[in-house]
VOGU-3710 file (C-alpha; in Angstrom, 3 decimals, decimal comma):
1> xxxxxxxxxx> 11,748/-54,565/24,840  14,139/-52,394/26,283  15,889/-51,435/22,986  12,489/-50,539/21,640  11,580/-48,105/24,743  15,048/-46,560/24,145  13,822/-45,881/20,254  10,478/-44,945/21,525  11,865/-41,796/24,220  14,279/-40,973/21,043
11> xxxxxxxxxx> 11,032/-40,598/18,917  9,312/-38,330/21,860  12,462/-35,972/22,396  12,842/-36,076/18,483  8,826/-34,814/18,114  9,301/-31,735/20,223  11,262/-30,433/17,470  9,235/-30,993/14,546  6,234/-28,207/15,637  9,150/-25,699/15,983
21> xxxxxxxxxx> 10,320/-26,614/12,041  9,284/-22,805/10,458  11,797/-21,399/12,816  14,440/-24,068/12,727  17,706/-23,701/11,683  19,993/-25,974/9,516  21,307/-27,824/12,008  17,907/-29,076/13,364  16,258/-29,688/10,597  19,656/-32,061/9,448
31> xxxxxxxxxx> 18,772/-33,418/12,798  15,095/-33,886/11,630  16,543/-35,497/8,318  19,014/-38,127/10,009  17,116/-39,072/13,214  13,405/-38,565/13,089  12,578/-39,677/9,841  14,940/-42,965/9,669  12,874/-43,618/13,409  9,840/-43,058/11,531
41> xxxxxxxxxx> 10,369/-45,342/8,825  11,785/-48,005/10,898  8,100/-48,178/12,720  6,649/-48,080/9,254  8,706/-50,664/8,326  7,939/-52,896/11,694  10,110/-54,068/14,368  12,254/-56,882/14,089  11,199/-59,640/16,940  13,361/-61,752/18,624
51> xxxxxxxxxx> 13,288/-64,280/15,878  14,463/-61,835/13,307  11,383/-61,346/11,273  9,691/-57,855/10,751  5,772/-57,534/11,811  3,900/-55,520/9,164  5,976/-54,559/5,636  8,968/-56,002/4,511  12,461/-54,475/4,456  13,148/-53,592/0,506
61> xxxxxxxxxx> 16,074/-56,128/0,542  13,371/-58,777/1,177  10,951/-57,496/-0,644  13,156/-57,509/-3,625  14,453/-61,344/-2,689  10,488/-62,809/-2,609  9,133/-60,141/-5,030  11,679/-60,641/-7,632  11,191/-64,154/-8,279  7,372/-63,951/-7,924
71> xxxxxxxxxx> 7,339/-61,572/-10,498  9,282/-62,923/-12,756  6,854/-66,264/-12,437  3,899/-64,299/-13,181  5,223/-62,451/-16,286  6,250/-66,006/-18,069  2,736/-67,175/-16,989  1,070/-64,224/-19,382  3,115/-66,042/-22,384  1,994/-68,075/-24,943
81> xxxxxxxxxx> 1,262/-70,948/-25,317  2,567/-72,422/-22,239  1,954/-69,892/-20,115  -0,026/-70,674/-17,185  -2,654/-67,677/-17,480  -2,437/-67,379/-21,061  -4,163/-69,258/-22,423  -5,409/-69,516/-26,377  -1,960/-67,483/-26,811  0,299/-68,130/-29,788
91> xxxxxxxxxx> 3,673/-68,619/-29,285  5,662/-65,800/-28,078  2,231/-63,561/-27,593  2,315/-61,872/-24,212  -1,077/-61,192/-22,806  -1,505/-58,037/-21,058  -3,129/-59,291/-18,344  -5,637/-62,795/-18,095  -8,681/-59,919/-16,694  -11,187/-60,552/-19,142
101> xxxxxxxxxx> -13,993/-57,794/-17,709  -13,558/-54,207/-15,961  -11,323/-54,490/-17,922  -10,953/-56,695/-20,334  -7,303/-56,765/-21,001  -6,910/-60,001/-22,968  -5,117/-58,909/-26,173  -1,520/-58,080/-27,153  -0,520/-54,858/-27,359  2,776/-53,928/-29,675
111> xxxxxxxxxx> 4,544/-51,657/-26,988  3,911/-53,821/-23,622  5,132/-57,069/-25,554  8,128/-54,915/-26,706  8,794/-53,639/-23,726  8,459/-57,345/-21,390  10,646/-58,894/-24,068  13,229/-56,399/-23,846  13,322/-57,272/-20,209  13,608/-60,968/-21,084
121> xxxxxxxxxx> 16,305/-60,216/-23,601  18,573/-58,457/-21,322  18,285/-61,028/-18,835  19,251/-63,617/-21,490  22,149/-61,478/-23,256  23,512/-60,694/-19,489  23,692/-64,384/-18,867  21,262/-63,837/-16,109  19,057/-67,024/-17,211  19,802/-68,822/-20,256
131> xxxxxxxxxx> 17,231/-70,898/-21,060  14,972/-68,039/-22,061  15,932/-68,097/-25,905  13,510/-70,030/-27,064  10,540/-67,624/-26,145  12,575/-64,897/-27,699  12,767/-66,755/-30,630  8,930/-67,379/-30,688  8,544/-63,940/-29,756  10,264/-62,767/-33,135
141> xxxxxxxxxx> 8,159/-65,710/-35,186  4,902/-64,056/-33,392  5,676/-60,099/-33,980  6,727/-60,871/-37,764  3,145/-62,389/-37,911  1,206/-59,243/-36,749  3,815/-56,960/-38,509  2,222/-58,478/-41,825  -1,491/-58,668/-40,412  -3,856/-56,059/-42,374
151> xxxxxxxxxx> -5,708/-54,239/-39,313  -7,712/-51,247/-38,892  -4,964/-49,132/-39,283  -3,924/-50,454/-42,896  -1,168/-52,830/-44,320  2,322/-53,427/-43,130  3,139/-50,704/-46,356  0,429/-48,549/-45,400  0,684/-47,569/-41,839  -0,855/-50,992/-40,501
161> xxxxxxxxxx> 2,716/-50,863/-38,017  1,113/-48,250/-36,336  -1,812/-50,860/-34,789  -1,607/-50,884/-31,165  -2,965/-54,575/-30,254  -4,265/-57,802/-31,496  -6,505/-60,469/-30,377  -3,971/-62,994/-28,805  -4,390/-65,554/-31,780  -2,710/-63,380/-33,759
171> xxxxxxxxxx> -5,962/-61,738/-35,694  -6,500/-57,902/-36,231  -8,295/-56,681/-33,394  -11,027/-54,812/-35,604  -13,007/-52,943/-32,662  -12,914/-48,749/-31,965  -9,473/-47,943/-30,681  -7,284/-45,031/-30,286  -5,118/-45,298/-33,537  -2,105/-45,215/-34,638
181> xxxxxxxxxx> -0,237/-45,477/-31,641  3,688/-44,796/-33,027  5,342/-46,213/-29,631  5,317/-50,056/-30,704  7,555/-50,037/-33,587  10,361/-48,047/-31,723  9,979/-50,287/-29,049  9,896/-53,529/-31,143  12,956/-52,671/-32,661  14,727/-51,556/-29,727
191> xxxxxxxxxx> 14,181/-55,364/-28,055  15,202/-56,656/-31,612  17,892/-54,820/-31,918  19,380/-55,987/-28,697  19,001/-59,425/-29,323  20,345/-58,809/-32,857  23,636/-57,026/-31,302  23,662/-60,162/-28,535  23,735/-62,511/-31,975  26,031/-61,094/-34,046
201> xxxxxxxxxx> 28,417/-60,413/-30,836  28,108/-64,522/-30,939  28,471/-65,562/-34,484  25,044/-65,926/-35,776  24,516/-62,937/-38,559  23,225/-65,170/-40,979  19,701/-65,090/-39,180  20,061/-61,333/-37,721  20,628/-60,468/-42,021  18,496/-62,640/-43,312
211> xxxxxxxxxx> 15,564/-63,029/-40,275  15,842/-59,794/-37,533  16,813/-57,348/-39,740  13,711/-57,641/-42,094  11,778/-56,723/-39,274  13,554/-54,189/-37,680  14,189/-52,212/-40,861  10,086/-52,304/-41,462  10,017/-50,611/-38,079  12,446/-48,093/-38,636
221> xxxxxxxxxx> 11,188/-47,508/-41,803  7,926/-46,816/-40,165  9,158/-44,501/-37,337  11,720/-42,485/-40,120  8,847/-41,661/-42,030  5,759/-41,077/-39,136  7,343/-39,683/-36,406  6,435/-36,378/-36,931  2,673/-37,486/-36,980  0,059/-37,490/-34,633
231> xxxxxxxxxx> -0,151/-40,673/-32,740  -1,688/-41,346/-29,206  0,168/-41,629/-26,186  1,281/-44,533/-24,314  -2,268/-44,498/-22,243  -4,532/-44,782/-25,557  -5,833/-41,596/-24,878  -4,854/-38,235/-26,368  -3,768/-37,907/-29,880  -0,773/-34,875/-30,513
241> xxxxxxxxxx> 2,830/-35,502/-30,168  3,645/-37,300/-26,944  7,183/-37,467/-24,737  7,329/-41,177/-23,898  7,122/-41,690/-28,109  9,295/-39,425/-29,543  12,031/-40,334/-26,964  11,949/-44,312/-27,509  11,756/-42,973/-31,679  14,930/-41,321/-31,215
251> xxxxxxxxxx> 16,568/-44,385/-29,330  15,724/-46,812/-31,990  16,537/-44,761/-34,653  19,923/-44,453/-32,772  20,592/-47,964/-32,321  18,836/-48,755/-35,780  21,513/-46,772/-37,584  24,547/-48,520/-35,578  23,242/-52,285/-37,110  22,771/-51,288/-40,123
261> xxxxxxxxxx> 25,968/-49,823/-40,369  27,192/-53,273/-39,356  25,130/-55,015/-41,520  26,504/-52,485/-44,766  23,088/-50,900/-45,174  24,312/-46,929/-45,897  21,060/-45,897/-46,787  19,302/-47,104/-43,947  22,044/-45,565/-41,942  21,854/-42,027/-43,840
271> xxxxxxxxxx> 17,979/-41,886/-43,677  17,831/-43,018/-39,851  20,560/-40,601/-38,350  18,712/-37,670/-40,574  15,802/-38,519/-38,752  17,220/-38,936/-35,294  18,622/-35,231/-35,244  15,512/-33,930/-36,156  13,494/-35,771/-33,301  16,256/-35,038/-31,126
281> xxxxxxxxxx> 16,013/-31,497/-31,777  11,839/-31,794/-31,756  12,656/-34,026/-28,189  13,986/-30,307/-26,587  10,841/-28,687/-27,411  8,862/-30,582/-24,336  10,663/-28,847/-21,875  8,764/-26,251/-20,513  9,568/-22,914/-18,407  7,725/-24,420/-15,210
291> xxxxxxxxxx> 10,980/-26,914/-15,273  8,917/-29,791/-15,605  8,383/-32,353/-19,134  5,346/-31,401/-20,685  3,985/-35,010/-21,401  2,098/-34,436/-24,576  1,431/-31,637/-26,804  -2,467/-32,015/-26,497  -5,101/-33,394/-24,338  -5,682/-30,313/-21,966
301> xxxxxxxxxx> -4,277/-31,774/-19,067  -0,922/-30,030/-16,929  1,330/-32,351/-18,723  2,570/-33,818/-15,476  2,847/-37,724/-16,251  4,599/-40,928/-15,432  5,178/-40,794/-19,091  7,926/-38,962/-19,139  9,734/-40,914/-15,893  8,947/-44,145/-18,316
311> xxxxxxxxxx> 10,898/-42,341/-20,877  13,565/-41,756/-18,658  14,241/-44,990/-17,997  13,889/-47,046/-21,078  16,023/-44,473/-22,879  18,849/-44,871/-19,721  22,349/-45,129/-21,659  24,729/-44,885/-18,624  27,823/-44,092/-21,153  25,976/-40,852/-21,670
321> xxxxxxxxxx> 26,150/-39,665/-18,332  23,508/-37,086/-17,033  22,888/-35,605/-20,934  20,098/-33,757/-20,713  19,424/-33,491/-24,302  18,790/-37,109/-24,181  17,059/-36,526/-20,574  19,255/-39,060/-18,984  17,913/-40,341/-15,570  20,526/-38,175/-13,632
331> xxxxxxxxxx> 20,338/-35,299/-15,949  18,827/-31,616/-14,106  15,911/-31,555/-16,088  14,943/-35,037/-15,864  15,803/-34,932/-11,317  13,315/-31,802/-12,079  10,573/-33,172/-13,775  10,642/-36,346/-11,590  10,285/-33,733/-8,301  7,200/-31,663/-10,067
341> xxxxxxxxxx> 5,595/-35,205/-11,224  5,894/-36,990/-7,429  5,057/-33,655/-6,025  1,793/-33,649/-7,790  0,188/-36,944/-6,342  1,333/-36,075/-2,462  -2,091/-34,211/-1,721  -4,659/-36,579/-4,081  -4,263/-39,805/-2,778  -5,551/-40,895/0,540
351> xxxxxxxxxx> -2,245/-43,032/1,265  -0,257/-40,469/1,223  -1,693/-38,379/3,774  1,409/-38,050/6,902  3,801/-38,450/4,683  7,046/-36,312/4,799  6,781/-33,237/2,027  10,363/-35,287/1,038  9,245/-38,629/1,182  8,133/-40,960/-0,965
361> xxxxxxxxxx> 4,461/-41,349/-1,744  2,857/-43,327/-4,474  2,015/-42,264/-7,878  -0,262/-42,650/-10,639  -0,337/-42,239/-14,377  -1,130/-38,227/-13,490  -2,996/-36,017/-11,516  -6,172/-35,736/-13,429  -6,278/-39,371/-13,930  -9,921/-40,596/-13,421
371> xxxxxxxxxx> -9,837/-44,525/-15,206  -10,867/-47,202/-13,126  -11,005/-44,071/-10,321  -7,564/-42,731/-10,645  -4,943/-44,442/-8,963  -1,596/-45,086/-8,162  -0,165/-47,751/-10,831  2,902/-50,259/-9,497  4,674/-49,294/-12,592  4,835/-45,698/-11,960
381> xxxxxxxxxx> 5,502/-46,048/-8,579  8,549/-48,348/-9,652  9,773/-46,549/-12,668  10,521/-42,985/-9,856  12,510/-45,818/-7,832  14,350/-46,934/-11,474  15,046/-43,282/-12,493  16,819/-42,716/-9,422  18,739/-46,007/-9,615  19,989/-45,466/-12,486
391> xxxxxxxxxx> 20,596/-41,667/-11,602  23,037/-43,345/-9,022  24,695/-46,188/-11,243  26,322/-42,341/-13,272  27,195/-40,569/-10,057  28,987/-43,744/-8,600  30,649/-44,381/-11,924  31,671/-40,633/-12,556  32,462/-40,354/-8,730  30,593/-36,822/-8,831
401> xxxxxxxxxx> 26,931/-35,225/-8,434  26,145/-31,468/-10,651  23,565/-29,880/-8,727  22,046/-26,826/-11,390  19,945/-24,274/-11,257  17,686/-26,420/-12,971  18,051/-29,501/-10,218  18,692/-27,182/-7,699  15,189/-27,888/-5,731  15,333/-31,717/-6,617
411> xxxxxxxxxx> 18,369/-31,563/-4,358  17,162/-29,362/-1,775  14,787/-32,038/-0,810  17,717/-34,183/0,623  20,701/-31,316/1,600  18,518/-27,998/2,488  21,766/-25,699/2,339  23,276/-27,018/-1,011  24,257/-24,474/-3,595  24,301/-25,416/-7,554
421> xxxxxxxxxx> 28,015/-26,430/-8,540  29,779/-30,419/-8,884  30,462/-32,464/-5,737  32,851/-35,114/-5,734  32,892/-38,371/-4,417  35,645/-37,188/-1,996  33,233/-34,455/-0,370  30,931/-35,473/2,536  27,744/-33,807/0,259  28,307/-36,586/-2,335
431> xxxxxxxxxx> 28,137/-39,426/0,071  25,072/-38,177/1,740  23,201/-37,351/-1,375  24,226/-40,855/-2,764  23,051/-41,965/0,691  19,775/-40,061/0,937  18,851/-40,964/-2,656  19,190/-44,153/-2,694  17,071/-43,827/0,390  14,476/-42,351/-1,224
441> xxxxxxxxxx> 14,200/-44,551/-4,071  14,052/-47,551/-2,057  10,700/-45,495/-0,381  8,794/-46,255/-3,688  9,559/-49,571/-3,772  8,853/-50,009/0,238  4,947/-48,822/-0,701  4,458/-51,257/-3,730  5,655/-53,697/-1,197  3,397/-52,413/1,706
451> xxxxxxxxxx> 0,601/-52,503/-1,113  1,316/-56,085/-2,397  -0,758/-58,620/-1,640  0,701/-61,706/-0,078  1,842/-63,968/-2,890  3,591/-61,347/-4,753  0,487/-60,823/-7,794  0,427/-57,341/-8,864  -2,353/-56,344/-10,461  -2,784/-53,000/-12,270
461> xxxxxxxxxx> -3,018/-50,682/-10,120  -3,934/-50,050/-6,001  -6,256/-48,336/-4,835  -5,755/-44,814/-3,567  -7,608/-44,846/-0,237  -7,239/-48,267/0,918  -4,391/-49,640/-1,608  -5,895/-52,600/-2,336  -4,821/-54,292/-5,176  -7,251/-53,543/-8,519
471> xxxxxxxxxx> -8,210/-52,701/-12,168  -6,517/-55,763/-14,362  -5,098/-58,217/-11,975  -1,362/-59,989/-13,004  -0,586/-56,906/-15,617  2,412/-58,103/-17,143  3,879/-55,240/-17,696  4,008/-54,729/-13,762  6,469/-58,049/-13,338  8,327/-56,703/-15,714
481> xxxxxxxxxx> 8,970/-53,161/-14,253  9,228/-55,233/-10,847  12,206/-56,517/-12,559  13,660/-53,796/-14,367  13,790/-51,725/-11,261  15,371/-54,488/-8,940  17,970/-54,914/-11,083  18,413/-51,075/-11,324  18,875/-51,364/-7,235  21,165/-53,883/-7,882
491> xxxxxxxxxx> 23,781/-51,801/-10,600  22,597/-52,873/-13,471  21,900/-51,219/-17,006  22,167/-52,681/-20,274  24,828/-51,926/-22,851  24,584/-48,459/-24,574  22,496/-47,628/-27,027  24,550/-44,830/-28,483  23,272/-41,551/-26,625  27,011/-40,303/-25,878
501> xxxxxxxxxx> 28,300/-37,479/-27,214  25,194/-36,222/-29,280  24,353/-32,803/-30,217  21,211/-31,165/-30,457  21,238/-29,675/-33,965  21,158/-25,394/-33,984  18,526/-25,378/-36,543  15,799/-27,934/-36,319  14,755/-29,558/-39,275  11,094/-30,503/-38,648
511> xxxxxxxxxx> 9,965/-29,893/-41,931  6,796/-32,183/-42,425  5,884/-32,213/-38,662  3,186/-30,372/-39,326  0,961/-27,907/-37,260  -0,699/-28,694/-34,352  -4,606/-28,819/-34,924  -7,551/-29,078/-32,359  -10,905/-30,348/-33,435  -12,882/-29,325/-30,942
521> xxxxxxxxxx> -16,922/-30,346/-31,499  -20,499/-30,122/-29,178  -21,993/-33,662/-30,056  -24,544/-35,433/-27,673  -24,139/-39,243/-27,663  -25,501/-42,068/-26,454  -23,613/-45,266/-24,220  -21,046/-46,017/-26,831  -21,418/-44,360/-29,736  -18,403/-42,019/-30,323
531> xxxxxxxxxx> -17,518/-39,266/-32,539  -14,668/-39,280/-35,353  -12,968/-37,523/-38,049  -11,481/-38,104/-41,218  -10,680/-35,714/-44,428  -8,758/-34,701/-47,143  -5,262/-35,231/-46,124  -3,091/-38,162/-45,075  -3,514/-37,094/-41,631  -6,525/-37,049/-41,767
541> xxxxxxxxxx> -6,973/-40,242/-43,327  -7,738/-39,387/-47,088  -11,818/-39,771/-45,898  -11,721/-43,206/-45,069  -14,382/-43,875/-42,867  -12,549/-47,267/-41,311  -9,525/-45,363/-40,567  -11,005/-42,233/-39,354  -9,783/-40,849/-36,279  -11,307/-41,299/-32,579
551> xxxxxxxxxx> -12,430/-37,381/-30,744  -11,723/-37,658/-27,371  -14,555/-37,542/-24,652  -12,961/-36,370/-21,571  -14,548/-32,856/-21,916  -18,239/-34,394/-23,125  -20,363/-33,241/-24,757  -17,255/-31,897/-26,432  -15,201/-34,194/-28,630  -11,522/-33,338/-29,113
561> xxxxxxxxxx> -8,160/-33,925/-31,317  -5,237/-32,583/-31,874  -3,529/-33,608/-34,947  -0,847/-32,207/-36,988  -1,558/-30,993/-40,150  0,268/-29,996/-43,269  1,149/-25,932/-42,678  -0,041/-23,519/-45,048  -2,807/-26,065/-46,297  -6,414/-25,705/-47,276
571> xxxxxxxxxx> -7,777/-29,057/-45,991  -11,478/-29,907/-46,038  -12,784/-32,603/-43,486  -16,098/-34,087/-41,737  -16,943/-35,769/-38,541  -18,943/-38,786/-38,549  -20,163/-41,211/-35,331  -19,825/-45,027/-34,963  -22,217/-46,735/-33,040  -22,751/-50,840/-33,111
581> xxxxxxxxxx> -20,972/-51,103/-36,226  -22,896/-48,375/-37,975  -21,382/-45,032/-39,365  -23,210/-41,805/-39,638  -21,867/-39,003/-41,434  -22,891/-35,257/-40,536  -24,347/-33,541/-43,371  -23,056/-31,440/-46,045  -21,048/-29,508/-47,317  -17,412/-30,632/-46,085
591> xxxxxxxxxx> -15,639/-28,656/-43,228  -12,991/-26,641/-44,724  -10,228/-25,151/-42,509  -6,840/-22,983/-43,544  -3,684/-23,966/-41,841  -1,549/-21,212/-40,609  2,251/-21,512/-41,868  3,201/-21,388/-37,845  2,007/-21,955/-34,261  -1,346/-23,684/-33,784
601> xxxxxxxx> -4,875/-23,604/-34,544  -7,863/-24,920/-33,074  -11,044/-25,123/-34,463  -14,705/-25,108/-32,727  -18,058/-26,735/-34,175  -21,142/-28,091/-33,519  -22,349/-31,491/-34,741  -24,647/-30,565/-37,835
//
């Protein structure tokens, strides 16, 4: 008891301080930094008894020892067929989550399949656990199945790659849906490709020529010819160009040209690097003057989104170093970004409230967010912790830290007085940054701890006054960024992807990406029926009712899209509504609309 009374007078002299911060000067406030808020956090944290254990949340080092393997349990359990929650599953077909209502998350979808394998594969290609190749190879037996699976969005030859999920017997899902979504096959590929490079390293190109190449060039293919389309965003719900996508395009593309230069495929490897310096260059054109990622090109919203931290991190090459063209997890603009996006949730969420303007706080999808009530998601909260990680797996390896103009106020948080320029690994600075940081990143994964329920489940998200657990229990994607981040902590990163040394082209070639276009239209609906459109272009979907495309609601009664469109382009269209399987067309004569040869456009009607 006596050693906790000593802490407790060091937390009352420590206090008298804090009202006096305005005023302060350096000196106290570095107090402030080293004593008070370590103090703090320890009582957060809990008090170790006599026996050793902690009373209330876990230290991160045993979080990370119970969580770990917890996590890992319940993402194999979401796996077909002998998964222990998934069941009716094929083989290799990951289940988002087993929640079957509010919501119903039992299907596959493309990108969080690609994604949780890629975990899987880098723990089996890093030795890490062995005995996982056999789901990888049903995995690859499963996705060349729905690769070939005619769906709502077409054939595999006729944008059908684009389809976000499936029912997990491997059938179309033929329900509304916000369509294409262009993440999956960049993501696909990207876990293919590493298992491909893991085979070949070991003898076995027979079945990456013959088998994993097929595959992968169909999704390359796809992405070489479609990313400069429309597609929605990782959260299903606007439709423009979108961060998190055309960063993971760019990777695969990347990595996609490097096999099939091994595999003596020069066309492939011609088309694919032509492509990936134009979506590098179209990659710059996110950044915006508020030094922040602006997360998608449409939608309405501030742009502020976990979306770009996710992109961060799955597109982590630590050969590149802190690029920023490539918006490497240490680069200025990413340490930015990731400052504006945690800054935005510290006043929104009821969990937050006390906590240090420097400390860690949970976070959502973003701001706005209102699905399922708007709250912070595990994975977000994980993939700031991750982004930071892996900022520090670069600064240890390079043995130096650039602090910018551009990072400048990202650092400030930790080191008040610091001034842009490069600290080495010899200078006091660089250890306490390193020190501080890591610090900080291990906050975000103390509060998914503090907000995991005893057992280790995580669910979708927690809520953001009480953070209980809720939305879709046991997401799978949520074990795996559980993982991913814990073995960020630990130094790990998988093997380059080839992001070193790239340039950003000086003219941009985006010829074909079109003109952004909003749809905006007044139409009153009824419990869901919703509102699409379709017309005489390919982007538009050459008037196919089936493959029209879904108007956002989020500013009912007005319906929205942004889409890009051919510039310089008379192009006629029509809305229409779908409602229990029936489709109702507005009446004539078509819409007709004149894209300008630059900018954007938007366009405002009424239903008619």
């Amino acid at each position: 008891m006596s050693a906790i009374w000593t802490f407790a007078l060091a937390f009352a002299f420590a206090s008298l301080f804090v009202w006096q911060q305005d005023g302060v000067d350096l000196q106290l406030m570095d107090f402030r930094r080293t004593w008070l808020v370590p103090f703090t956090s320890f009582f957060e944290q809990g008090v170790e008894d006599v026996t050793g254990e902690r009373s209330g949340i876990k230290s991160v080092d045993s979080y990370v020892s119970s969580e770990g393997p917890a996590a890992k349990a319940g993402l194999l359990a979401n796996i077909g067929p002998s998964g222990s929650k998934a069941s009716g599953a094929k083989a290799g077909v990951v289940i988002a989550s087993p929640s079957t209502s509010n919501p119903n998350y039992l299907y596959t979808w493309v990108r969080d399949s690609s994604l949780v394998f890629k975990t899987i594969i880098d723990q089996f290609t890093s030795g890490a656990d062995t005995s996982l190749r056999p789901l990888i190879d049903d995995f690859v037996t499963a996705e060349a199945k729905l690769q070939q699976t005619t769906n709502p969005s077409g054939s595999v030859s006729s944008g059908g790659l684009g389809e976000p999920k499936f029912n997990i017997d491997e059938t179309a899902f033929t329900g509304d849906w916000g369509r294409p979504q262009r993440d999956g096959p960049a993501l696909r590929a990207t876990a293919l490709i590493s298992y491909a490079n893991w085979l070949r390293a070991n003898g076995n190109t027979t079945f990456v020529s013959n088998t994993l190449w097929q595959m992968i060039k169909l999704d390359l293919d796809y992405v070489a010819s479609n990313w400069n389309q429309a597609t929605f965003d990782l959260w299903e719900e606007v439709s423009s160009s979108s961060f998190f996508t055309t960063a993971v395009q760019h990777r695969a593309l990347r990595e996609g040209s490097a096999l099939a230069s091994a595999l003596g495929q020069s066309a492939s490897v011609t088309n694919y690097n032509t492509q990936a310096d134009s979506v590098l260059c179209f990659l710059q054109s996110y950044w915006n003057s508020n030094s922040y990622i602006t997360a998608n090109t449409g939608g309405g919203r501030s742009g502020k989104d976990s979306n770009t931290i996710l992109a961060s991190i799955h597109t982590f090459d630590s050969a590149a170093g802190c690029d920023a063209a490539t918006f490497q997890p240490c680069s200025d603009k990413a340490l930015a970004n990731l400052k504006v996006y945690v800054d935005s949730f510290r006043s929104i969420y009821s969990i937050n409230k006390g906590i240090a303007s420097n400390g860690a706080v949970a976070v959502g999808r973003y701001p706005e967010d209102v699905y399922m009530g708007g709250n912070p998601w595990y994975l977000s909260t994980f993939a700031v912790a991750e982004q930071l990680y892996d900022a520090l797996i670069v600064w240890n390896k390079q043995k130096s830290i650039a602090v910018t103009s551009t990072s400048l106020a990202f650092f400030q948080q930790f080191s008040p007085s610091i001034t842009a320029g490069t600290y080495s690994s010899s200078t006091s600075t660089f250890t306490t940054l390193i020190s501080d940081i890591k610090s900080f990143a291990d906050g975000f994964v103390a509060l998914n701890a503090k907000y995991t329920p005893s057992g280790g489940g995580l669910a979708e998200q927690y809520d953001r006054n009480s953070g209980a657990a809720t939305s879709a229990v046991d997401l799978t994607w949520s074990y795996a960024s559980a993982l991913t981040v814990f073995a960020a902590r630990q130094g790990t990163s998988s093997p380059s992807w080839g992001a070193s040394g790239l340039k950003v082209p000086s003219t941009c070639n985006t010829a074909g990406s079109g003109i952004p276009v909003t749809f905006n239209v007044n139409a009153t609906t009824q419990l869901g029926e919703n509102i699409y459109v379709t017309g005489s272009v390919d982007a538009l979907k050459n008037w196919s009712p089936d493959n029209a495309l879904l108007l956002s609601s989020a500013k009912y009664p007005v319906w929205s899209l942004t889409v890009n469109l051919p510039a310089s382009t008379s192009v006629q269209y029509k809305f229409l509504r779908k409602f229990n399987g029936q489709v109702t067309w507005e009446s004539d004569p078509n819409r007709q609309i004149s894209v300008p040869a630059s900018g954007s456009f938007t366009e405002n009607d009424s239903w008619r």
